[in-house]
C-alpha angles and dihedrals in degrees: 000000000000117000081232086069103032105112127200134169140122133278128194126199123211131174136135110300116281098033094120103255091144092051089041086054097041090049090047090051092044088228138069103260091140114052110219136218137172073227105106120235085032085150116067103160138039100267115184124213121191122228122191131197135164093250102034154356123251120190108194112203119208116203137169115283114263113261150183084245111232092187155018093273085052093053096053091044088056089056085053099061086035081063108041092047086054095064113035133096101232129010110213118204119209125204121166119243094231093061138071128251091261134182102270076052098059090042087056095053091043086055090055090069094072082070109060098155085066122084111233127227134196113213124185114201143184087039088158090061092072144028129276098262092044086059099039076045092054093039092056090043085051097044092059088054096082129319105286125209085226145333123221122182110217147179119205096180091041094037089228115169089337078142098061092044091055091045097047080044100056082038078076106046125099123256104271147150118250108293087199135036110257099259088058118130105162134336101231116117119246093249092061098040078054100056091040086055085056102057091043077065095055100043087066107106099350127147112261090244092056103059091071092048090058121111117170116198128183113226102178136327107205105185115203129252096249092045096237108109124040106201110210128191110184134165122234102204120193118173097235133055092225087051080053092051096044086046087058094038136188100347093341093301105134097046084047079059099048087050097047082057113039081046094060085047086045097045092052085047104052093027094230145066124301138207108205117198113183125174123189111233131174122224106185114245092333095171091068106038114078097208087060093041092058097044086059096053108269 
């Protein structure tokens, strides 16, 4: 491939919350860089995942669902995805193929408009949840919505026609040199893919009302000489002291749960063993007071 014809840009995926746009990202990638949840508003921060191809570079942008913000923390998670719209090539929206155009679908279409300089694509996941004519059905619903640049029916979980998504989407993107090196993955640090991997962890089983209460922090990671054990002492913070007790759970049970499972994520990420110390803590309605909210990251 000439550098005259190498193309590279970014590319962010929206949706309504739960269309699969963090395992669309992660099957893109080839690797996990977005954890990913049924829990709506599983993704808090811009997480890029690298794509390559021989004839171009994608970087996929994850970024939080778009969302009607409830609190102070919304409302930071909806700048984030402002932002990042404002700066990618192409913005990518996803709607799964099992459910019906619906309303939070047609607020988020009508937003696209406030970023004209991206290209906009219609992708219709989940194609392997329902039958042929439901999807023709869905394609034809999304295609009166605006004049796309181009619509691709997908599956993430069942990797169908991930390759000619990846192919229509690097179509879009500007001429460019490689923006990675080519062994690039993501660019997230390991501390933060850490803490993500534990709330992943946590997210498992919780009541609705809890997902939104979680805040990992990082205190230390001490590796050993010989390379062989990374000790991690991290802090699961919830805004209530009954959240915190339901967290622990009946003698501990349920946070020796979530260990047992980040651990295992943590383990396949770093390669070797790893020793997981996680304390409860509560930080008072940390979703609504700024000073908290930046202490934990946001």
């Amino acid at each position: 491939m000439t550098e005259s014809t190498y193309r590279a840009g970014f590319v962010s995926f929206v949706g309504r919350p739960n269309v699969g746009k963090s395992t669309l990202t992660n099957a893109l990638v080839g690797e996990k860089v977005a954890i990913t949840s049924s829990k709506p508003q599983t993704t808090r921060r811009a997480i890029r995942g690298i794509v390559h191809a021989p004839n171009g570079q994608l970087i996929v942008v994850d970024t939080p669902g778009m969302h009607r913000p409830r609190t102070l923390l919304g409302e930071r998670l909806n700048s984030v995805v402002q932002d990042t719209l404002g700066e990618v090539d192409v913005i990518g929206f996803c709607m799964p193929a099992n459910e019906k155009v619906g309303p939070g679908d047609k607020y988020i279409n009508e937003q696209l408009d406030a970023f004209p300089r991206a290209k906009k694509v219609a992708i219709v996941t989940k194609i392997d949840t329902t039958s042929r004519p439901a999807v023709a059905e869905q394609l034809q619903a999304i295609s009166e919505l605006r004049s796309w640049d181009t619509v691709i029916p997908i599956s993430s979980v069942g990797k169908i026609q991930l390759d000619v998504l990846t192919t229509e989407l690097i179509k879009l993107m500007p001429l460019s040199e490689p923006l990675y090196p080519p062994e690039a993955r993501t660019d997230e640090g390991l501390e933060a893919r850490i803490s993500e991997l534990i709330r992943e962890a946590v997210l498992e089983g919780v009541q609705d009302e809890l997902p939104h209460s979680i805040a990992i922090t990082i205190d230390d990671m001490v590796e050993r000489e010989d390379g062989e054990l990374l000790s991690i002492y991290a802090n699961l913070f919830v805004e209530r002291d009954s959240q915190k007790g339901i967290i622990i759970g009946h003698q501990g049970s349920r946070l020796q749960d979530v260990g047992a499972r980040a651990r295992a994520e943590i383990e396949k990420l770093v390669g070797h063993q790893v020793f997981l110390s996680l304390r409860v803590k509560v930080a008072k309605e940390w979703q609504r007071d700024a000073k908290l909210l930046g202490r934990l990251g946001f």
